[in-house]
C-alpha atoms as a printed R data frame, in Angstrom:
    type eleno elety resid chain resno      x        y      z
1   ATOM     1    CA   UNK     A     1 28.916 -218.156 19.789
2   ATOM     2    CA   UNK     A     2 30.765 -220.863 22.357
3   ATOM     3    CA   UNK     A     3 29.516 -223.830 22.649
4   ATOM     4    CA   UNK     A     4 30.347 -227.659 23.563
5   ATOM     5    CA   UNK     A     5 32.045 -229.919 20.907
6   ATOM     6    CA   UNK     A     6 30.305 -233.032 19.769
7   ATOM     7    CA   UNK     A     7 31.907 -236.132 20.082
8   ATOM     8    CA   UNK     A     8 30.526 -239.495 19.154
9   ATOM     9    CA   UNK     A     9 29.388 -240.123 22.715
10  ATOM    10    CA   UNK     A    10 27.137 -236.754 21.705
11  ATOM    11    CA   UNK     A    11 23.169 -237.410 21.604
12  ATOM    12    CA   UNK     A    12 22.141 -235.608 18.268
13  ATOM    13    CA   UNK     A    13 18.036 -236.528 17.355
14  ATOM    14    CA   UNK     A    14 15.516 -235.718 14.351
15  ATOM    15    CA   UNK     A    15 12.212 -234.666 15.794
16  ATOM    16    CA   UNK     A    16 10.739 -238.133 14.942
17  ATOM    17    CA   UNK     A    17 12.812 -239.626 17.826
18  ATOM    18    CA   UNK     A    18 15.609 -241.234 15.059
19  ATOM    19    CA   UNK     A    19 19.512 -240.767 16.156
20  ATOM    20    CA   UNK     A    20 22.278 -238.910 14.280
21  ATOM    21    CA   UNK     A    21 25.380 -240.518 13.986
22  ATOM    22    CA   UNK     A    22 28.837 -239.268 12.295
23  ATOM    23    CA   UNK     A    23 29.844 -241.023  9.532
24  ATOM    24    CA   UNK     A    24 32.839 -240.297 10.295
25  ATOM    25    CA   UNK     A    25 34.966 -238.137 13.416
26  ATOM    26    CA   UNK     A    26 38.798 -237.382 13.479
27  ATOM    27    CA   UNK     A    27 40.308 -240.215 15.598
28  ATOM    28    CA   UNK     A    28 43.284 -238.061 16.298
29  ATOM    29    CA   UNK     A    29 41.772 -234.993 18.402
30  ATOM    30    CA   UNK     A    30 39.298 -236.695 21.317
31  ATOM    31    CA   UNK     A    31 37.252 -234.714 23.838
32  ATOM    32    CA   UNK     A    32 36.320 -236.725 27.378
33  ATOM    33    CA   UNK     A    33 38.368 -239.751 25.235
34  ATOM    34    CA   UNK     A    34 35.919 -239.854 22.212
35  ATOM    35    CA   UNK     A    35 36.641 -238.401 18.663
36  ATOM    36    CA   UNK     A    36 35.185 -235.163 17.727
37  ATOM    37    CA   UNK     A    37 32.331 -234.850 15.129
38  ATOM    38    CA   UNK     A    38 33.860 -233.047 11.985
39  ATOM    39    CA   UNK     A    39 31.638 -230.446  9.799
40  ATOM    40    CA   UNK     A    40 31.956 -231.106  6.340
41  ATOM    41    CA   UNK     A    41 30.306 -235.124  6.767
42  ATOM    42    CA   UNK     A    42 26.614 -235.393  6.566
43  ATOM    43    CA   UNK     A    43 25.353 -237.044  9.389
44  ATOM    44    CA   UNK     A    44 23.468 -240.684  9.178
45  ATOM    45    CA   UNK     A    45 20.221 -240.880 10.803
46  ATOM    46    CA   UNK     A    46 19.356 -244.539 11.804
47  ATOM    47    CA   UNK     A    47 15.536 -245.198 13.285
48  ATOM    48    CA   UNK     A    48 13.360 -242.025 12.312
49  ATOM    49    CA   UNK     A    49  9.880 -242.857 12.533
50  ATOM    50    CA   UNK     A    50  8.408 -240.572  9.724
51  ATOM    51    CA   UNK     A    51  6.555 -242.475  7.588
52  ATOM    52    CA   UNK     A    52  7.719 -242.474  3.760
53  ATOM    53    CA   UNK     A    53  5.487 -241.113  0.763
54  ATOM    54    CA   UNK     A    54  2.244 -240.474  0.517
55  ATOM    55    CA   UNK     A    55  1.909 -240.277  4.155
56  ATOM    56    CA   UNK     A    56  5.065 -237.704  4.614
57  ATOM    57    CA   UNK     A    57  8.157 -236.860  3.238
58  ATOM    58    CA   UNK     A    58  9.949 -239.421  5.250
59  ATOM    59    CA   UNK     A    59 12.012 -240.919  7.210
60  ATOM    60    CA   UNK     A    60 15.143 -238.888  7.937
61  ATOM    61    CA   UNK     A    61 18.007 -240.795  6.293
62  ATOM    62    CA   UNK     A    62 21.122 -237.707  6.272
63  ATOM    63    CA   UNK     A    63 21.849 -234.434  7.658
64  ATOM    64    CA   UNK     A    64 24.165 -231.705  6.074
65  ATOM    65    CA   UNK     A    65 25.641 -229.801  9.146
66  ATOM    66    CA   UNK     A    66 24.932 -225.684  7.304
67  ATOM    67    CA   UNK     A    67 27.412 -224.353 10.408
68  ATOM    68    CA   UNK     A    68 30.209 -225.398 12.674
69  ATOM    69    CA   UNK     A    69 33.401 -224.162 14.749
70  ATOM    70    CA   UNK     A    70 35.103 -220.624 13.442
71  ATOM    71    CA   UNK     A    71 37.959 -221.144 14.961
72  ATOM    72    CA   UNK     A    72 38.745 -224.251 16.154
73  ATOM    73    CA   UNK     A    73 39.351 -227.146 13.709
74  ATOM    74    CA   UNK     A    74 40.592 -230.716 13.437
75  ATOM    75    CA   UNK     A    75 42.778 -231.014 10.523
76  ATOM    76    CA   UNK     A    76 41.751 -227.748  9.295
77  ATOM    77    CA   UNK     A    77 38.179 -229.109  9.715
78  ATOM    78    CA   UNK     A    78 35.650 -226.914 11.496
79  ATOM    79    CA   UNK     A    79 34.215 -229.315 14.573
80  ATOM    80    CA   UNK     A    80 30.489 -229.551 15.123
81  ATOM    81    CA   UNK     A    81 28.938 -227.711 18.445
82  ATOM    82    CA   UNK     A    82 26.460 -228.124 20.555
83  ATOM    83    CA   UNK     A    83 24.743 -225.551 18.686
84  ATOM    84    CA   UNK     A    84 25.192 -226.169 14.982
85  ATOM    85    CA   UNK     A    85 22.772 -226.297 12.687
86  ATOM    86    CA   UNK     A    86 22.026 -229.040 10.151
87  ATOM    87    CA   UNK     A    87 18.981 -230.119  8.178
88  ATOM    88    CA   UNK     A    88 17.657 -233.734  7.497
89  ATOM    89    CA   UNK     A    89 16.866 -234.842  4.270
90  ATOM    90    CA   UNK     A    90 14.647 -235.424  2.599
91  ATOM    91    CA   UNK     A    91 12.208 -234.586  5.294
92  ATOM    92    CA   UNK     A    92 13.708 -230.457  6.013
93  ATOM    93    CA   UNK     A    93 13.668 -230.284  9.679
94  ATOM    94    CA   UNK     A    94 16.166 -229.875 11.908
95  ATOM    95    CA   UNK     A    95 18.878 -232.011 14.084
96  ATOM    96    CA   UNK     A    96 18.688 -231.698 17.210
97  ATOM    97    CA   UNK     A    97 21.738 -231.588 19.925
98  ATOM    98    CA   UNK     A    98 20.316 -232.461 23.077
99  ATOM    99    CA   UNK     A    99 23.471 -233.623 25.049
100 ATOM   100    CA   UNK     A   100 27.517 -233.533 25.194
101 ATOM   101    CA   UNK     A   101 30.220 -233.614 26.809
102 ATOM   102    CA   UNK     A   102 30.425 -230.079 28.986
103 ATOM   103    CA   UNK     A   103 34.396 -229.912 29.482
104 ATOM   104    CA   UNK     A   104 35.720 -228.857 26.334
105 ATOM   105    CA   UNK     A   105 34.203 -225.626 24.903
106 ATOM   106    CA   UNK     A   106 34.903 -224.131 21.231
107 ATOM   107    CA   UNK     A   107 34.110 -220.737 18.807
């Protein structure tokens, strides 16, 4: 399905209200003048405020991304979209997209 690429001005949350960051984005393909977010890099997730063992199974420190771009890559990288999927660990729920950039739209 279409949807907007992520780029590292993209807002991507856990449900505990901590942000997802790229580890790591192709400097050489930009969308709005910020490089995309590439599939096969875990994303870091910096301030999640689920509370660690016994408590819960928290906080949410990475997220595989499970889907990306079919055809559209960076590199021969698939590019993350607004509507990929990718689950945090070590907690199991999902990232959530909640903004990008509306321009530039991929499949």
């Amino acid at each position: 399905m279409p949807g907007a690429i992520l780029h590292q001005g993209a807002v991507v949350q856990c449900p505990h209200g901590g942000r997802a960051n790229p580890p790591s984005a192709d400097p050489r393909v930009c969308v709005g003048g910020l490089p995309v977010w590439l599939q096969p890099v875990p994303a870091l997730v910096v301030g999640c405020t689920l509370p660690p063992p016994p408590a819960a199974n928290g906080p949410c420190l990475t997220a595989p991304w499970a889907t990306g771009s079919l055809r559209v890559q960076a590199d021969g990288v698939p590019l993350l979209l607004l509507d990929s999927q990718a689950t945090t660990v070590p907690s199991g729920t999902p990232l959530i997209p909640v903004s990008a950039q509306q321009r530039v739209i991929a499949v």
